[in-house]
N, C-alpha and C positions, 0 to 999 in steps of 0.2 A: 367604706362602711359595710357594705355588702358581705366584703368576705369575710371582717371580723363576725358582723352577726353571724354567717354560718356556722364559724367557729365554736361562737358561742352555743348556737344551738343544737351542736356538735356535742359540747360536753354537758349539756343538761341531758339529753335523749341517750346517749351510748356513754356512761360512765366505767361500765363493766372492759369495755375497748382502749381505756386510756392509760393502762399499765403497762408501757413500754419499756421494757428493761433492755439492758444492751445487747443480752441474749434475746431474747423474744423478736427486740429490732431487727436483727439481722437475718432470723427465717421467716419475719413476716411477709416477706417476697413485694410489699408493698415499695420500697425503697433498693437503689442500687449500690452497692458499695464497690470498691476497689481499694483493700489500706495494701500495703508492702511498710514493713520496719515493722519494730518492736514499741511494746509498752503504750501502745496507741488506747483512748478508752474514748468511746462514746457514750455518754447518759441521758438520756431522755425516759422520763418516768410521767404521768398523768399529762400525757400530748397527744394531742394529732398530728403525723404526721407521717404525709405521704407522693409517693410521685418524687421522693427527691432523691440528688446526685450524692456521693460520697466517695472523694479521692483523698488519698493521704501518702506521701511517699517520706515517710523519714520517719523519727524516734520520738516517744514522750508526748506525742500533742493529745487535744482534749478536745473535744468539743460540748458542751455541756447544754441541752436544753431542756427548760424553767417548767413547770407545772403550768397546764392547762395553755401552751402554745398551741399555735396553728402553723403549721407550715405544708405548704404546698409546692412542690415545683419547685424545688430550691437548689443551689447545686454547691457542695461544700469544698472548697479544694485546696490543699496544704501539701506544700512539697518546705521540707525544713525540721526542724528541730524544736519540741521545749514549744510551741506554739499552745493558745488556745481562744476558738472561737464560745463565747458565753452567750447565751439569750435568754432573758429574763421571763418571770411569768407574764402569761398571760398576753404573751406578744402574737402577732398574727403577721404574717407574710408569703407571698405568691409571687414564685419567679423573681425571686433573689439571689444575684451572689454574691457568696463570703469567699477571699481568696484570699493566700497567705501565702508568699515566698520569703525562703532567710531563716532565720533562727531569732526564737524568742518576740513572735509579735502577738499583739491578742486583740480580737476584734470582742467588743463589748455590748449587748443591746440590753436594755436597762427594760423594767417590767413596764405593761400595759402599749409597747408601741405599734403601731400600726403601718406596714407598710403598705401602701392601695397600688401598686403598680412596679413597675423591672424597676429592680437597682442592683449597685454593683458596689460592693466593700472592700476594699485591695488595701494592703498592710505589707511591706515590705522592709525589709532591713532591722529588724528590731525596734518597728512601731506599734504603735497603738491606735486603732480606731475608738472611740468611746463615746453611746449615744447615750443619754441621760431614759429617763423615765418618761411618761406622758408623750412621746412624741409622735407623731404624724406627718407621714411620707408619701409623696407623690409617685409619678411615675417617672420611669428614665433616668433615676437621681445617680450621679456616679462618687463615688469617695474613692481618695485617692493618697493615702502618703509619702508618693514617692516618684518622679518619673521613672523609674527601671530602666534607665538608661542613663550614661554620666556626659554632663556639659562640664568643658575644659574652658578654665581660661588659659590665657597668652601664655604660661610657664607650663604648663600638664597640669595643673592641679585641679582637683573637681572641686566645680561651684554650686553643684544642687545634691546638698543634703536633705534624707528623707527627712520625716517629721511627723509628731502624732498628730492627730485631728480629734477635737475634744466639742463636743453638742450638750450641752445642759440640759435640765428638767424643761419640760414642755417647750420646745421648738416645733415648726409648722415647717415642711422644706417642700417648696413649692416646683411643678414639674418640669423637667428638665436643669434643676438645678447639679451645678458641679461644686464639689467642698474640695477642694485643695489639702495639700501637705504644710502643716504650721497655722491651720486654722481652729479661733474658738468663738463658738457662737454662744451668747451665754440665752440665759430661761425668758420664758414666753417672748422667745422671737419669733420675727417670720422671714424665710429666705425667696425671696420672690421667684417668679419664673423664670426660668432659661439663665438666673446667677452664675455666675465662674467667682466663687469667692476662693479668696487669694492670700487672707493676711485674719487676726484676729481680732475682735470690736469685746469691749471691756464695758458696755454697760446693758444692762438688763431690758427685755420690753420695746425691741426697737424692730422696724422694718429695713433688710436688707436685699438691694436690689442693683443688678447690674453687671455691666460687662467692662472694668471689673468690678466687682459689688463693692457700694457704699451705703451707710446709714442714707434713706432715707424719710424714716417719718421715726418720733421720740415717743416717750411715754405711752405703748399700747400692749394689750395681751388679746387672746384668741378665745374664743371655743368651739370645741368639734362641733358641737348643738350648733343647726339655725336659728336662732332665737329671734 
């Protein structure tokens, strides 16, 4: 909560500082980049943001950040093709990564989310990571769509296909939680702590917990507020 307030109070005190164009981005000396390949675009317009990594090795990708984000300490990295990382407004995050290897994956962060701690977004093979709006993030959380390496069975044939990973509006993902390849958590859920979720849950408002995560507890929703 910390760092969104700062954010916040970021863009109420220095408005004049928030017109980041991709030109501007890049001699602000505030951020480091590295692209190689062509047609590469970065856009970020009325944001904060600073301290963060930018690699990109291949053609076409994008990386797009929302009006009035925070970002701190981030570290962007896209080796591939046709890619694109998107983050909504008004999102806020410290010492995150987005990573992309392959052609054609897109990592998605929906407006208003909050991440309070390291996480790690990895999209490989022509998937998709996709978090909804509303949502809030712990520390240490890792997403993952793919092992980046191939399990054979008894004929040669690989048995682990990547797979996108899809979070609906307002989910809670509690710290040190793992989101797998082929998972959907759908709205106002909560992923408990230290979860390895492994497979998809089809109904709304439910607590997920475990090693490997199962519904827990039915009919509940959250809010950020103590109340």
């Amino acid at each position: 909560m910390k760092l969104f307030d700062f954010g916040k109070r970021f863009i109420k005190r220095y408005p004049s500082m928030l017109h980041i164009s991709a030109v501007l981005y890049s001699l602000s000396g505030l951020n480091r980049k590295k692209i190689r390949g062509s047609s590469n675009e970065i856009k970020a317009k009325e944001a904060f943001i600073r301290n963060n990594h930018i690699s990109i090795c291949g053609n076409n990708n994008k990386i797009i950040v929302g009006s009035k984000c925070f970002l701190k300490g981030c570290r962007f990295s896209i080796i591939g093709n046709d890619n694109v990382i998107e983050i909504g407004d008004m999102t806020a995050a410290h010492n995150v990564d987005f990573c992309i290897e392959n052609n054609n994956n897109h990592i998605t962060i929906g407006s208003h989310c909050l991440f309070a701690g390291k996480a790690q977004l990895a999209a490989i093979e022509g998937t998709n990571i996709f978090l909804g709006e509303h949502c809030l993030l712990s520390g240490d959380i890792v997403f993952r769509t793919g092992d980046s390496h191939s399990i054979l069975d008894g004929t040669g044939q690989r048995i682990n296909p990547s797979a996108d990973i899809v979070v609906d509006d307002h989910v809670w993902i509690g710290y040190r939680a793992f989101i797998n390849k082929g998972v959907h958590i759908m709205k106002d859920s909560i992923v408990g702590t230290g979860a390895v979720v492994t497979r998809k849950f089809d109904e709304d408002g439910v607590v997920i917990a475990g090693v490997p995560a199962n519904i827990v507890k039915h009919n509940i929703s959250w809010d950020i507020n103590r109340i």
